[in-house]
C-alpha positions as CSV (number, residue, x, y, z in Angstrom):
1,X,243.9,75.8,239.6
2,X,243.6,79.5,240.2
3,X,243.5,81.2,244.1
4,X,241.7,84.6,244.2
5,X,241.5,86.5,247.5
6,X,239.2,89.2,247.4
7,X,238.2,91.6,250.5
8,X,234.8,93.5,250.7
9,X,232.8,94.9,253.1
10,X,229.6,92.6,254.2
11,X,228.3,94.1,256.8
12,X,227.3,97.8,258.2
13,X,225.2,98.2,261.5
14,X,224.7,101.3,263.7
15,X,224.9,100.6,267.1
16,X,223.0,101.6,270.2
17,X,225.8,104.8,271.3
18,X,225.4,105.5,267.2
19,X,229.2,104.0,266.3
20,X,229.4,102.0,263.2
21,X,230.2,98.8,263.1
22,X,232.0,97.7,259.6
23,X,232.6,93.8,259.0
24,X,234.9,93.3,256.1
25,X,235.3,89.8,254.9
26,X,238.5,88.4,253.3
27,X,237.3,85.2,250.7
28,X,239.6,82.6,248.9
29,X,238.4,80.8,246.5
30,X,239.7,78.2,244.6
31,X,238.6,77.6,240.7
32,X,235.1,79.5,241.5
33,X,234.9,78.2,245.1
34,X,234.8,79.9,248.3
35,X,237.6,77.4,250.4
36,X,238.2,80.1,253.1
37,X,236.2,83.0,254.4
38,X,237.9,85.0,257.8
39,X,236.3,88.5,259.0
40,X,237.5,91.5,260.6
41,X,235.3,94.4,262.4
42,X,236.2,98.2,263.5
43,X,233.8,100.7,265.0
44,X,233.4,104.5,264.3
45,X,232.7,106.5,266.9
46,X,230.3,109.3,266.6
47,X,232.9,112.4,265.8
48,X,235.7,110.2,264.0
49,X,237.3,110.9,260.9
50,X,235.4,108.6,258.3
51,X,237.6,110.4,254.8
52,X,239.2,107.1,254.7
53,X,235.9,104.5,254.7
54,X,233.7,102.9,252.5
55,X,231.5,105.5,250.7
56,X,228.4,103.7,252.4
57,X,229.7,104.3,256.4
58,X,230.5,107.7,255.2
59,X,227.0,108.4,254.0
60,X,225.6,107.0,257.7
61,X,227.7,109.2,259.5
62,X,226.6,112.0,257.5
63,X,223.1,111.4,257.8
64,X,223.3,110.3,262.0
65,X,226.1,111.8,263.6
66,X,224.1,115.4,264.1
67,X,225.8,118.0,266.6
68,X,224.1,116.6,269.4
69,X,224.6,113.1,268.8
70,X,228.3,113.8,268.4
71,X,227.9,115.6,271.9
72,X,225.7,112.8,273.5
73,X,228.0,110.3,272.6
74,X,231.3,112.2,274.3
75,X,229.3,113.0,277.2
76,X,228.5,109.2,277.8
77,X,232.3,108.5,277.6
78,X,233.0,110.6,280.9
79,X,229.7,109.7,282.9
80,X,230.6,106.8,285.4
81,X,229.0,103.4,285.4
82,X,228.3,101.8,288.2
């Protein structure tokens, strides 16, 4: 009977504002099996620091997260909602 827990990232989705949105999935399985599956999300935020994520978000950011959108996004973060 062998237990292997394995992490990956499932799932990548751009979001309205332009953040990321990363799922990572953490799987048991048990002889071959999946027994256990739990998930975790984090967001990046037009501007952040992506030299620590997945290749893959790293090449969205690149190719989205122009000057502007960079600028649109902090300018939405200091206009008031009512």
């Amino acid at each position: 009977m062998a237990l292997i827990e394995k992490t990956i990232i499932d799932k990548i989705e751009l979001v309205e504002n332009n953040s990321i949105q990363v799922r990572t999935a953490t799987i048991i399985e048990k002889d071959g099996i999946e027994i256990a599956k739990t998930f975790h999300r984090h967001v990046v935020a037009p501007g952040d620091n992506v030299t620590n994520e997945d290749p893959r978000v790293q090449a969205i950011a690149n190719a989205i997260w122009t000057e502007e959108v960079i600028a649109a996004y902090r300018a939405s973060l200091s206009t008031p909602t009512i």
